[in-house]
C-alpha positions as CSV (number, residue, x, y, z in Angstrom):
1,X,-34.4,62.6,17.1
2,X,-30.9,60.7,15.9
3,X,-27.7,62.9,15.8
4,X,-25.0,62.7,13.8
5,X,-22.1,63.1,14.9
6,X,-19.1,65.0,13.3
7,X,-15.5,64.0,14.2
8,X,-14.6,67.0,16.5
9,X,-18.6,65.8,18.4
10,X,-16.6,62.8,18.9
11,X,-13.0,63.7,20.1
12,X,-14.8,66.3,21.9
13,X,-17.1,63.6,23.3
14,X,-13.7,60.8,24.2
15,X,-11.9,64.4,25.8
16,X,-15.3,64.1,28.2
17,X,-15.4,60.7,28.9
18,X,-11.8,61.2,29.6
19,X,-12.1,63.8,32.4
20,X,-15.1,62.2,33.9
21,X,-13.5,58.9,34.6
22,X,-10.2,60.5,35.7
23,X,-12.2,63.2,38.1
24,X,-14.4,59.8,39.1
25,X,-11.0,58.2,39.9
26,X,-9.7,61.5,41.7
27,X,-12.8,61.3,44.2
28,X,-13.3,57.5,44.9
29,X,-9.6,56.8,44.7
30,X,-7.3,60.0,45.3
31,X,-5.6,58.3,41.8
32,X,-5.2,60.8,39.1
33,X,-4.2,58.8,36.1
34,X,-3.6,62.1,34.3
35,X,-0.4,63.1,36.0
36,X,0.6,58.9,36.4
37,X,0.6,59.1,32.9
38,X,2.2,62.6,32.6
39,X,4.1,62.9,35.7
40,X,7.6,63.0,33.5
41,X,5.9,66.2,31.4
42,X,3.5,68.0,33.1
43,X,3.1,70.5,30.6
44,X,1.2,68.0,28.3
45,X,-0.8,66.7,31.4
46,X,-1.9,70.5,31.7
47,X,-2.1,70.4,27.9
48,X,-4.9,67.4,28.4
49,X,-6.5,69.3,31.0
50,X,-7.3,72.0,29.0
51,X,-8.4,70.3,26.0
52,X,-11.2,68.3,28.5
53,X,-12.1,71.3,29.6
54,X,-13.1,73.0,26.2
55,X,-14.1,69.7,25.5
56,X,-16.8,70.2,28.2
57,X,-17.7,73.9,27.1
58,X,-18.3,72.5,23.6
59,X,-20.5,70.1,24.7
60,X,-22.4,72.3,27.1
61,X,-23.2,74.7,24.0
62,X,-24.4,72.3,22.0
63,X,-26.5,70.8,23.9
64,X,-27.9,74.2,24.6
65,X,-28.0,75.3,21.1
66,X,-29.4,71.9,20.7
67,X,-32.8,72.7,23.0
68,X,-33.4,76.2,20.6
């Protein structure tokens, strides 16, 4: 079955490609490139944070809704 995808599938889907290679990075490296990027505002590197993680939760409910 091909899915189309909206736009807020795909900034959803960049927001989670975007935490898992920064949490990938975190593990193998201790480098977060989050707060290298951020380190002068850290509100907005908390700001990103909290967009991949809805990001995720998104994502996690549709694929769920997507097995009904």
């Amino acid at each position: 079955m091909k899915m189309k995808m909206s736009e807020l599938d795909w900034a959803a889907w960049i927001f989670v490609i975007i935490g898992a290679l920064n949490w990938g990075l975190v593990g193998l490296f201790k480098f977060d490139v989050v707060q290298v990027i951020f380190s002068t505002s850290p509100v907005l590197g908390r700001i990103l944070y909290v967009f991949v993680g809805a990001a995720g939760l998104y994502w996690l409910f549709k694929l769920f809704k997507m097995e009904r």
